[in-house]
Short mmCIF file of the C-alpha atoms (twelve columns), coordinates in Angstrom:
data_MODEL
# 
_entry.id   MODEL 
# 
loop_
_atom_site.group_PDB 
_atom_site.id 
_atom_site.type_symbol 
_atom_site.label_atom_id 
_atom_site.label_alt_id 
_atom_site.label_comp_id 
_atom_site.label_asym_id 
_atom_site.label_seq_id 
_atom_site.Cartn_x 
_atom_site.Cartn_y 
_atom_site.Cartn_z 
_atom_site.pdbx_PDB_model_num 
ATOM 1   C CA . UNK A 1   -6.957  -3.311  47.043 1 
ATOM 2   C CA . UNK A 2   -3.778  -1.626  45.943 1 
ATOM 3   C CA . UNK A 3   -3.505  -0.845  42.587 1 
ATOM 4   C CA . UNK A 4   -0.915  0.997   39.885 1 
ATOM 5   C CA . UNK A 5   -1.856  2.025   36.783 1 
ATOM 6   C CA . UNK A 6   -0.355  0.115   34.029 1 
ATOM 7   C CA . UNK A 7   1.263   3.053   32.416 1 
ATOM 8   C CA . UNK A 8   3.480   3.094   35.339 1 
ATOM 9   C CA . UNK A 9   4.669   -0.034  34.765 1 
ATOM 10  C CA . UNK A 10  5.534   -0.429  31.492 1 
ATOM 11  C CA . UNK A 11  7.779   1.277   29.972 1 
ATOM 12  C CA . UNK A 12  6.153   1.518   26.307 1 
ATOM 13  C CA . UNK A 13  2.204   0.964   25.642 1 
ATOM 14  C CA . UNK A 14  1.359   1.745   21.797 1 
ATOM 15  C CA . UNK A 15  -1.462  0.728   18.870 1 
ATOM 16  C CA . UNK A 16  -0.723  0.787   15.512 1 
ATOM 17  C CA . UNK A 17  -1.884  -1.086  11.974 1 
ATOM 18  C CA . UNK A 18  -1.754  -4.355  11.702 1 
ATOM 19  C CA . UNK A 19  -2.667  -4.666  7.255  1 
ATOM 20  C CA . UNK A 20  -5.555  -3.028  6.591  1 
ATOM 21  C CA . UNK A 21  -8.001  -5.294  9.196  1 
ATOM 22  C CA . UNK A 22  -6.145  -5.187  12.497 1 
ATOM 23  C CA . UNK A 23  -4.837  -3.135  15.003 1 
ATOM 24  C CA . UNK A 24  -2.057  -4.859  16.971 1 
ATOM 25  C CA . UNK A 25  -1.404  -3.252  20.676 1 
ATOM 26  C CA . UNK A 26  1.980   -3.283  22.552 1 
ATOM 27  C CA . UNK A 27  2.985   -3.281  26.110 1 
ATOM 28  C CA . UNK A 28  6.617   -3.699  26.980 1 
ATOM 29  C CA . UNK A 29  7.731   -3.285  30.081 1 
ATOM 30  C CA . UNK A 30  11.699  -2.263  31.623 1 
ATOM 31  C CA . UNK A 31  12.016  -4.854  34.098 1 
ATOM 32  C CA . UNK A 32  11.097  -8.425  34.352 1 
ATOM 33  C CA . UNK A 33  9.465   -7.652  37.908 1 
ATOM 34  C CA . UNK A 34  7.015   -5.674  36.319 1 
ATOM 35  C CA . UNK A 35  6.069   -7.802  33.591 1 
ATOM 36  C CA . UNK A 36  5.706   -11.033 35.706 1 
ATOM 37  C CA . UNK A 37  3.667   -8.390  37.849 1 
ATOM 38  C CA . UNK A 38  1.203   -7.573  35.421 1 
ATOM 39  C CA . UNK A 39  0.810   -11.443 34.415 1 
ATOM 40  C CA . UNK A 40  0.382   -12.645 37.437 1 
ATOM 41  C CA . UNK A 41  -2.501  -10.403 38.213 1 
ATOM 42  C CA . UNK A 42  -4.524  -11.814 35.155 1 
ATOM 43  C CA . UNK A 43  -5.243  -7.888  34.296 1 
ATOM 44  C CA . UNK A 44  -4.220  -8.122  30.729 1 
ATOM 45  C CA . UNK A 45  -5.648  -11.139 29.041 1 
ATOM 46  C CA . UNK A 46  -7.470  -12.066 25.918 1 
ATOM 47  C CA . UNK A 47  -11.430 -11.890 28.273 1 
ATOM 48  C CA . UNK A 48  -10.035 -8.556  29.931 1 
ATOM 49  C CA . UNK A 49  -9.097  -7.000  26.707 1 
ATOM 50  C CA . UNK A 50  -12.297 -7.709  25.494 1 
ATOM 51  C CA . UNK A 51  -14.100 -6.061  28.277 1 
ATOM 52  C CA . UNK A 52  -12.124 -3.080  28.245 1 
ATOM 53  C CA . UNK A 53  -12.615 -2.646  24.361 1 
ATOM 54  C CA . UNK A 54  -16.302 -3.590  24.515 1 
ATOM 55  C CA . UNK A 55  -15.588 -5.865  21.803 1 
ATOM 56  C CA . UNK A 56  -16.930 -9.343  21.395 1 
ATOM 57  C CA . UNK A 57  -13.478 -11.879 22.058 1 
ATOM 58  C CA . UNK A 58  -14.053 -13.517 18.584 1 
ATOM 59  C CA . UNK A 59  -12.413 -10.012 17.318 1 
ATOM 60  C CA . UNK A 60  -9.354  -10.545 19.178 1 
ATOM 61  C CA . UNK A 61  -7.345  -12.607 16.515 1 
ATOM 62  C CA . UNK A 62  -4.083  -13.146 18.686 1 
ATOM 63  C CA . UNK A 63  -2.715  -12.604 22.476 1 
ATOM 64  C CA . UNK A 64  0.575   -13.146 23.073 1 
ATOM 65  C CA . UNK A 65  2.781   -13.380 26.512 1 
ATOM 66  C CA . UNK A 66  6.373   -13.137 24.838 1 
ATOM 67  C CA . UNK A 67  8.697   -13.451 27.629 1 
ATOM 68  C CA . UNK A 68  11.890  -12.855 25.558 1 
ATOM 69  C CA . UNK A 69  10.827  -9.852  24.972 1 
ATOM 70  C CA . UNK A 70  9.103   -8.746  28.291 1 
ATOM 71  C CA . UNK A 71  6.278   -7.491  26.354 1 
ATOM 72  C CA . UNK A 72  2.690   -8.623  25.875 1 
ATOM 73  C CA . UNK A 73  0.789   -8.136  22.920 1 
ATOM 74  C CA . UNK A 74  -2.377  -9.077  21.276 1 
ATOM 75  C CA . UNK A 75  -4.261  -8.106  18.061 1 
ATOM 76  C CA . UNK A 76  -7.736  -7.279  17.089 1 
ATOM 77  C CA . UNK A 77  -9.646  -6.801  13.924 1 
ATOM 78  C CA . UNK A 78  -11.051 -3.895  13.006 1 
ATOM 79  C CA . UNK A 79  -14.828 -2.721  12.735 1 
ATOM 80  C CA . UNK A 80  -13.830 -1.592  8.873  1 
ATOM 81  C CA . UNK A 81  -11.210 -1.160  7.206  1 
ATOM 82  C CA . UNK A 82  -8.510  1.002   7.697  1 
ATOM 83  C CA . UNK A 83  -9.110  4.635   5.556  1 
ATOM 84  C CA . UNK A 84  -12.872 3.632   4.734  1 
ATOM 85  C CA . UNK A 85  -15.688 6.002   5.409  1 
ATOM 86  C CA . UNK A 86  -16.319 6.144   9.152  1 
ATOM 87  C CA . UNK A 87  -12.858 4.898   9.894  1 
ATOM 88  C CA . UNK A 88  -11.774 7.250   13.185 1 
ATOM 89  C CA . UNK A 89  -8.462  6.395   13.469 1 
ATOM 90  C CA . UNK A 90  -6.841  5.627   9.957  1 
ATOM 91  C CA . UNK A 91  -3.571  4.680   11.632 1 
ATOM 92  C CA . UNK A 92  -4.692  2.619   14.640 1 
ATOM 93  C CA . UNK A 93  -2.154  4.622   16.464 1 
ATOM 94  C CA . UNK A 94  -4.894  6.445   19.121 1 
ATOM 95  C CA . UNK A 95  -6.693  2.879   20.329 1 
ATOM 96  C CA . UNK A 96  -3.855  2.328   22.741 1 
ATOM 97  C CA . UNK A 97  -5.344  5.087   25.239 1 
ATOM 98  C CA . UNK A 98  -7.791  2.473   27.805 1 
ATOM 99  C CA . UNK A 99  -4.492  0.512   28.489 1 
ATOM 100 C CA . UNK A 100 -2.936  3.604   30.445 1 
ATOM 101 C CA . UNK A 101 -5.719  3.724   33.292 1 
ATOM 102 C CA . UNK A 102 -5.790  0.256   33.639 1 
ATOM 103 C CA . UNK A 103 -5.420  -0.702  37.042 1 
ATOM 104 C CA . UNK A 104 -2.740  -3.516  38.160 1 
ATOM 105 C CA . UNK A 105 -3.102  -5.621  41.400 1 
ATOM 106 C CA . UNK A 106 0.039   -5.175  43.771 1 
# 
């Protein structure tokens, strides 16, 4: 199957605090093309997140499609909080880095 990694697609793909609990993830794309694109492949939803992130889909507190916006989005909480001991990434800001590989059905 032909595939393109998402970072080609979109035109922004970030992670950053969401309060103290949550990291929230972005991916906005340029073009409506690509967004319907990545949709439509059923690559990026609240079960695949979940997979990719190893993470039980109870922690995913919100997954949004906003069309508007061409840009989909979802939120998860955190395994502690944010600046506590054994907290890796204070900022939620380096989580975003699984998204870039992932691979999008033409």
């Amino acid at each position: 199957m032909n595939t393109t990694p998402l970072s080609q697609l979109a035109k922004t793909i970030r992670s950053k605090n969401a309060g103290v609990n949550k990291i929230t993830f972005d991916i906005i794309f340029r073009e409506r093309a690509e967004y319907e694109r990545v949709k439509r492949s059923g690559a990026l939803t609240r079960a695949s997140m979940a997979a990719l992130y190893r993470i039980d889909p109870a922690r995913i507190s919100d997954f949004v499609e906003y069309e508007p916006g061409l840009a989909i989005k979802f939120t998860l909480y955190r395994e502690r909080p944010s600046g506590s001991a054994g907290d890796g990434d204070i900022f939620g800001a380096q989580q975003y880095a699984p998204l870039l590989d992932l691979p999008i059905p033409a």
